[in-house]
C-alpha positions in Angstrom: -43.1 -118.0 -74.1 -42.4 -121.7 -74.4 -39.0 -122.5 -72.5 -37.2 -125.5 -73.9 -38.0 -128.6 -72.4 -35.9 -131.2 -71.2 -36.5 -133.7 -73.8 -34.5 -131.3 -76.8 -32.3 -132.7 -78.6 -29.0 -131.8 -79.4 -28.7 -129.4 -81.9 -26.9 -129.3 -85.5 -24.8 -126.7 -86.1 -23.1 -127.7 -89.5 -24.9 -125.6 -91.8 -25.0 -121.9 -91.2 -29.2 -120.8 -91.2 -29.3 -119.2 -94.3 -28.0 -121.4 -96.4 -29.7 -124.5 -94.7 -33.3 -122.4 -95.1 -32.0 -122.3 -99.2 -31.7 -126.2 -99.1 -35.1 -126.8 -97.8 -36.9 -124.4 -100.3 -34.2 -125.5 -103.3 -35.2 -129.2 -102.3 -38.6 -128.8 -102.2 -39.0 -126.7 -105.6 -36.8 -129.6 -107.0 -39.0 -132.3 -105.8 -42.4 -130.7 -107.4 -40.5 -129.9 -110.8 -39.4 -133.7 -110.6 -43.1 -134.6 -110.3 -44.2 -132.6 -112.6 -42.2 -133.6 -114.9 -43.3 -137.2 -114.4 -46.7 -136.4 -114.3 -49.2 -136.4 -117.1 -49.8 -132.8 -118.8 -51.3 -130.4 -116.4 -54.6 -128.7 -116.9 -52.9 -125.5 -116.8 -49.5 -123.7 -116.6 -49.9 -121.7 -114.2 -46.2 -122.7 -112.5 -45.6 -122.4 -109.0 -47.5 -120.1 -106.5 -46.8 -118.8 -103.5 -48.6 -117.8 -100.1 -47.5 -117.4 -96.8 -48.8 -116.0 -93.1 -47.6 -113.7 -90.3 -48.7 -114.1 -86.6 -47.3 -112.3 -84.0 -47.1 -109.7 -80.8 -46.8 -109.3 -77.3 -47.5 -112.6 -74.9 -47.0 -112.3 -70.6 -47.8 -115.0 -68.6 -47.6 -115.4 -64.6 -47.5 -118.7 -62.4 -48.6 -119.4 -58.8 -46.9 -122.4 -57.8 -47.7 -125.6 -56.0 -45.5 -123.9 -53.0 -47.3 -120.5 -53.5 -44.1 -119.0 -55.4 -44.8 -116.8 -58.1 -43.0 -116.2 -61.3 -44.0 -114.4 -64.5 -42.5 -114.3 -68.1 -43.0 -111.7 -71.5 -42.1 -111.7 -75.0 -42.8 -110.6 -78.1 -43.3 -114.3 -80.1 -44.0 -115.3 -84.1 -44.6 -117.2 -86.6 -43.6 -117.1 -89.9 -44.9 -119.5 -93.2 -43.9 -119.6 -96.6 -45.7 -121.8 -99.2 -45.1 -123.5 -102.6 -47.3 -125.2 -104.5 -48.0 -126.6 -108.1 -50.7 -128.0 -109.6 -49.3 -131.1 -111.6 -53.3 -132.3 -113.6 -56.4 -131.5 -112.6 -56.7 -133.7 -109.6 -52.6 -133.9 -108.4 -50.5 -131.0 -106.6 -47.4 -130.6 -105.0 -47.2 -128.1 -101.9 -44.7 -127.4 -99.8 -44.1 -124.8 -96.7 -41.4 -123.7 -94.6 -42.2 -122.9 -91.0 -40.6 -120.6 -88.5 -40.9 -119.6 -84.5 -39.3 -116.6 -83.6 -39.0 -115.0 -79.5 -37.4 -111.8 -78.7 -36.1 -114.4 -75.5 -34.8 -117.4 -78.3 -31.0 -118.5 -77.7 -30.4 -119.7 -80.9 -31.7 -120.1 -84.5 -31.9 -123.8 -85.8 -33.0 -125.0 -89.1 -33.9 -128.7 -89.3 -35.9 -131.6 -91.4 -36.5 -134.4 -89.1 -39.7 -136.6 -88.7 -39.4 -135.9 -84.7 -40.1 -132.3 -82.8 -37.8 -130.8 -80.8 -39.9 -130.4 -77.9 -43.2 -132.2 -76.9 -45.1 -128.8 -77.7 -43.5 -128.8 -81.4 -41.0 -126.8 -82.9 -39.4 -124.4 -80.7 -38.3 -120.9 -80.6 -35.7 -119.9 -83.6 -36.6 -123.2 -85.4 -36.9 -123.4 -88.9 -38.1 -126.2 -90.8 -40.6 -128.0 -93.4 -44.0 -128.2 -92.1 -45.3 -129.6 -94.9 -44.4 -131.5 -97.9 -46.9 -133.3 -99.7 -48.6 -134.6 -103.0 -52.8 -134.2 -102.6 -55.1 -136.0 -104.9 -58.8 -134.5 -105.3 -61.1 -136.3 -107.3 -64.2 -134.3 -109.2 -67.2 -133.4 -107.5 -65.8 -133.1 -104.0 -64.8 -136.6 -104.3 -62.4 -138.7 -102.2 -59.1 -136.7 -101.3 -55.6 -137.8 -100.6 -52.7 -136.8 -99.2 -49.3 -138.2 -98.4 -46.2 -136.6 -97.2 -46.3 -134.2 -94.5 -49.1 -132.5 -94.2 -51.3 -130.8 -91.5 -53.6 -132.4 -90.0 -56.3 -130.7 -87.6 -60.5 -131.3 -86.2 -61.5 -128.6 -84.1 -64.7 -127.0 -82.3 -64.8 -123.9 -84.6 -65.3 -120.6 -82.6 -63.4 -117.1 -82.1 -61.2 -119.8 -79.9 -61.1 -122.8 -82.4 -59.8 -125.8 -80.1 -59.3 -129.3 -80.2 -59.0 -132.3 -78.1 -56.8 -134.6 -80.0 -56.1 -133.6 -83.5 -55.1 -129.8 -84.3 -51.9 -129.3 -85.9 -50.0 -125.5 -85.5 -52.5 -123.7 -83.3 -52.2 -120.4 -82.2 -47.9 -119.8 -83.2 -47.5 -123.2 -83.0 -45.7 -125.7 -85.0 -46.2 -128.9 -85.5 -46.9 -131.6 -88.6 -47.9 -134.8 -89.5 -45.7 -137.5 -91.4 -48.0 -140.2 -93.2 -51.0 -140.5 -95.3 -54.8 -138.8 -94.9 -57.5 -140.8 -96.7 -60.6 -138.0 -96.8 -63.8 -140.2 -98.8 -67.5 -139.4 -98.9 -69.9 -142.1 -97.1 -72.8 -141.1 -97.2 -76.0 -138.3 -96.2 -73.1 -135.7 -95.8 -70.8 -137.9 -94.0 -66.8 -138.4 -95.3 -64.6 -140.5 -93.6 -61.2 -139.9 -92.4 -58.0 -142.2 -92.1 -54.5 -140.6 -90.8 -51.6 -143.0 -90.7 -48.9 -141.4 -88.9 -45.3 -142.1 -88.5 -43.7 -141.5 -84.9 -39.5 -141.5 -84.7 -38.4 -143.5 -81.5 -37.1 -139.9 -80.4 -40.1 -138.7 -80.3 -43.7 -137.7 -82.0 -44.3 -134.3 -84.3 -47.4 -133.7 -82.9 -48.5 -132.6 -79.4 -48.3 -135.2 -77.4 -47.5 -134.9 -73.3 -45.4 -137.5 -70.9 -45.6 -140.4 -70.4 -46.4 -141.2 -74.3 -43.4 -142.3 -75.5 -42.6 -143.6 -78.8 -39.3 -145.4 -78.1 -40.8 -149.2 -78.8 -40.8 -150.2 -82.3 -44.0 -151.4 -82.2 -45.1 -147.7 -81.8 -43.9 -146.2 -85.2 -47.4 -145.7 -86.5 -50.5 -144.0 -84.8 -53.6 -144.6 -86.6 -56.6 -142.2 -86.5 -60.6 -142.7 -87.8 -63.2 -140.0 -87.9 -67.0 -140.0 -88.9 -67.2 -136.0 -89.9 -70.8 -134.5 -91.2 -70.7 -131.0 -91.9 -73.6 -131.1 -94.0 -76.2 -128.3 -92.3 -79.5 -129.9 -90.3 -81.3 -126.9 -89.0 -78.8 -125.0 -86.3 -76.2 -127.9 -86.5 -73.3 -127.6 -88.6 -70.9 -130.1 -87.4 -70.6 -133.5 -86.0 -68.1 -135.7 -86.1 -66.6 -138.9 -83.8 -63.4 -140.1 -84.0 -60.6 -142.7 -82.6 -57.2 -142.6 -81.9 -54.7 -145.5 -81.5 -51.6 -145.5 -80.4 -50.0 -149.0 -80.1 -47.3 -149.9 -77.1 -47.0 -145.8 -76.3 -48.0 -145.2 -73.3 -45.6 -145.8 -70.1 -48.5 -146.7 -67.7 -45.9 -146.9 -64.9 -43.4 -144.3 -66.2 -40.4 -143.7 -68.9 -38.2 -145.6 -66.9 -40.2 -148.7 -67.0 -40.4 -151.2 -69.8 -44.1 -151.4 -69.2 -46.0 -149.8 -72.5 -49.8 -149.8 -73.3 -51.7 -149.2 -76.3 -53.2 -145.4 -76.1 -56.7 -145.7 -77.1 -59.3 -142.3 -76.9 -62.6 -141.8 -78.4 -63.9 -138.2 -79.2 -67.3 -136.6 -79.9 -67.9 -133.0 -81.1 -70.8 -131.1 -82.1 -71.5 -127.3 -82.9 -74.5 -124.9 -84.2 -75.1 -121.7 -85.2 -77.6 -119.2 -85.2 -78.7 -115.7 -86.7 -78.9 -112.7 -84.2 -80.8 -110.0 -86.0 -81.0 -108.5 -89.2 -77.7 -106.9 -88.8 -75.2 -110.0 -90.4 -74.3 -111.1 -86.4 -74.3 -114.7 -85.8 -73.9 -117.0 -82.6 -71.9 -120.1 -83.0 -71.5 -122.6 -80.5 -70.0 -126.3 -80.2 -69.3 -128.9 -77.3 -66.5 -131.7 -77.5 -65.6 -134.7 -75.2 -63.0 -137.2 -75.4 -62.3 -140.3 -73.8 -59.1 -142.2 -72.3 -59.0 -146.0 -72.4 -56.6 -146.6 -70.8 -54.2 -143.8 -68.4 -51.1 -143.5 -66.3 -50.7 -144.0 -62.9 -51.0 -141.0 -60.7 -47.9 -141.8 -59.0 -46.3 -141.1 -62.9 -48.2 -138.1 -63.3 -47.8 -135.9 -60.2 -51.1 -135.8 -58.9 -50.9 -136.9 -55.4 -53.3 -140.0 -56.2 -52.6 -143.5 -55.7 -54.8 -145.4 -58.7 -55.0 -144.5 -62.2 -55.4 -140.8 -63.4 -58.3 -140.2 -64.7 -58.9 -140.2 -69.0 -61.7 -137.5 -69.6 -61.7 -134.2 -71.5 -64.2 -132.1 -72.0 -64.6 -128.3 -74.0 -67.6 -125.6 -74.9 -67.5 -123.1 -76.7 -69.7 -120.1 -77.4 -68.7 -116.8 -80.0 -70.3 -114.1 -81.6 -69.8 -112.7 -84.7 -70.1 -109.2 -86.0 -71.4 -107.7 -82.7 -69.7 -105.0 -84.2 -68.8 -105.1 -88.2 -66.0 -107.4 -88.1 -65.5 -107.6 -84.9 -66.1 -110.8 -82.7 -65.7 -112.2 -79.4 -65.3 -116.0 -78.1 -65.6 -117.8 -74.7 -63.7 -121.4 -73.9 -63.9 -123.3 -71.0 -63.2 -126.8 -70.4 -60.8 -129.8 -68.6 -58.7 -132.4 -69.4 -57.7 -135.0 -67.0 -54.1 -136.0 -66.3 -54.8 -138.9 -68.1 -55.3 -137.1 -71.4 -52.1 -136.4 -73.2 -53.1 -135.8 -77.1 -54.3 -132.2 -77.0 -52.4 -129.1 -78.0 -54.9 -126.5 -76.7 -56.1 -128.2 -73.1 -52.7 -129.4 -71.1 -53.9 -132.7 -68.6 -54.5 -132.0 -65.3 -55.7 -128.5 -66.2 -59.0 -126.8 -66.1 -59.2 -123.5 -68.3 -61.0 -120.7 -69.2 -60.2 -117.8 -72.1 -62.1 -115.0 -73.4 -61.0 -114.3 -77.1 -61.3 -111.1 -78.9 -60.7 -110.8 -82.7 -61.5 -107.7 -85.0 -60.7 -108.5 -88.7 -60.1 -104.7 -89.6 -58.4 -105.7 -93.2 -59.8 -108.5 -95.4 -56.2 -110.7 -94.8 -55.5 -109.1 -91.4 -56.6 -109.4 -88.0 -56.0 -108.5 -84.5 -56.7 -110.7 -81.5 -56.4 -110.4 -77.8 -56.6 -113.0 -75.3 -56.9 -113.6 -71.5 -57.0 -117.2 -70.0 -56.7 -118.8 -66.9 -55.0 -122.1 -66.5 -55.5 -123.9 -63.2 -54.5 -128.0 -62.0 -57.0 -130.3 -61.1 -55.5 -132.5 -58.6 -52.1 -132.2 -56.6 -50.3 -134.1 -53.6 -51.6 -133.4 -50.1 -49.7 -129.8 -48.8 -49.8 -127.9 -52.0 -51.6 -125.9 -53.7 -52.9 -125.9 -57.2 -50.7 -124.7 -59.5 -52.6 -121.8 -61.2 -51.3 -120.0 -65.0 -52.5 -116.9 -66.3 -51.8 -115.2 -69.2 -52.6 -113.2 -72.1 -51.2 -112.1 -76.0 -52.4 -109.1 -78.2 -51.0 -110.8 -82.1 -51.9 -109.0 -85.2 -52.1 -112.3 -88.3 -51.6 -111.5 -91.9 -52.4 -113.9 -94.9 -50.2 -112.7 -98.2 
């Protein structure tokens, strides 16, 4: 369970939820009719169609502290999303989706549209919102693609424990969205290019993003991301793919409290591969990801008991297999990210980890999935200990 943090904001209480969840779907039918309406005559009329997702179930979680005190938490957590969309030609669509995070331990329920998350994790427990709102563009033959609006947004090392270093929107029962543009065009050989322009409120970022990134300088509004993705097959590799993220004046080298900001600068490389086992449909897939930190806090900002800069590496690998058993796989995780990286939603910095994932996909649009990690800090002050998280979910996820 994710307690709220101390950078929420204050909450609005004008509309009761109900009604306020009526105006976000109401608003966002009204907004595709208005395009369509605007828009040339559409290939077909099919109308609007709906999808949606269920994830939940039981998560525990138990903390050694730096002081050796122990602590431990349970709840049964979920997600909720419900989908809209319309073609409006045969290249445009309008889709929208309303997400929600529900705890058997939330305080309150809170529905929402604002470009900023609540928390630096995302939205929180009992919040309701739009996580995305969008018009794509696809052009024939697998073409360029657009998007604008809010959309997700997410690169990750695919596996039974799919992860990412920088950008992986909603993971796990997570959400989180991305306000802006994505330009998705073929280069060349197999490779397509990949632009996201995204906005960032002064009160803060809708994407994962950990202290001291702050967005508070309005130089910082936009965060810029390019990637080089093939996933065009050569032999055993199926992906690879490098990417850059910039994030102008949004780091607080020497802390929130100082005017001092940076630009945030990473660099990320990830590969992965896959192999046959057998003649019985089993497969081994595996993949390795690094990513890079130009420039980091200091470790007096950070916590780590240092007295230079923290250090800006992050590392992942991966290795699954699927259909051991019909429709049954398992996955292994391990990897690091140093206090100086602050852009993932899967690896927290100053962390090492390690998770064994289990997933059997015992209905074509439902799973179950069981997981046991161990979360432990890298570096601490002289006199403690590391600070060492366990914890574990059984979740059953439906797509309707």
């Amino acid at each position: 369970m994710s307690p709220r943090t101390s950078d929420c904001r204050p909450r609005k209480k004008a509309l009761g939820p109900a009604i306020r969840v009526a105006l976000l779907v109401a608003g966002s039918a009204l907004a595709g009719s208005f395009a369509a309406s605007a828009a040339p005559a559409p290939a077909d009329d099919a109308g609007w169609q709906f999808s949606g997702d269920f994830r939940g179930g039981y998560f525990a979680s138990e903390r050694t502290a730096r002081d050796g005190t122990e602590s431990d938490e349970d709840a049964f957590n979920a997600r909720l999303r419900l989908a809209f969309e319309r073609s409006l030609n045969e290249t445009w669509r309008f889709r929208t989706r309303v997400a929600g995070r529900f705890s058997s331990e939330q305080d309150d329920l809170d529905v929402y549209l604002h470009s900023y998350a609540p928390t630096r994790g995302g939205a929180d427990f009992g919040d309701i919102t739009l996580d995305e709102a969008y018009f794509g563009y696809q052009a024939p033959d697998d073409g360029l693609r657009f998007k604008v609006g809010r959309m997700q947004t997410a690169f990750a090392v695919p596996g039974v424990a799919s992860k990412g270093l920088d950008r992986n929107d909603s993971p796990n029962i997570g959400v989180n969205w991305t306000d802006g543009v994505h330009l998705d065009m073929p280069v060349a050989g197999g490779w397509r290019g990949h632009v996201i322009a995204q906005y960032q409120d002064a009160k803060g970022s809708s994407s994962v993003t950990a202290a001291p990134l702050d967005f508070s300088d309005s130089s910082s509004r936009a965060t810029l991301f390019l990637g080089m993705e093939n996933k065009q097959r050569v032999g055993a590799i199926t992906q690879r793919m490098l990417s850059l993220t910039w994030m102008p004046d949004s780091l607080a080298d020497r802390g929130l409290g100082d005017p001092s900001r940076q630009d945030y600068v990473t660099v990320d490389a990830r590969i992965a591969a896959e192999w046959p086992m057998g003649a019985t449909g089993a497969k081994f897939v595996t993949g390795a990801e690094v990513g890079y930190a130009m420039e980091t806090p200091l470790d007096a900002v950070s916590g780590t008991g240092g007295n230079g800069d923290t250090g800006g590496l992050a590392w992942q690998v991966q290795a699954s297999v699927y259909d051991f058993a019909p429709r049954h796989n398992i996955g292994l995780a391990i990897g690091r990210a140093d206090a100086g990286w602050l852009i993932s939603p899967d690896y927290r910095p100053n962390d090492s980890s390690v998770e064994v994932r289990y997933q059997w996909q015992f209905l074509p649009k439902t799973s179950m999935e069981a997981r046991v990690r161990e979360r432990r800090e890298l570096e601490h002050p002289a006199g403690t200990r590391a600070r060492v998280d366990r914890d574990l979910y059984v979740r059953v996820s439906h797509k309707f």
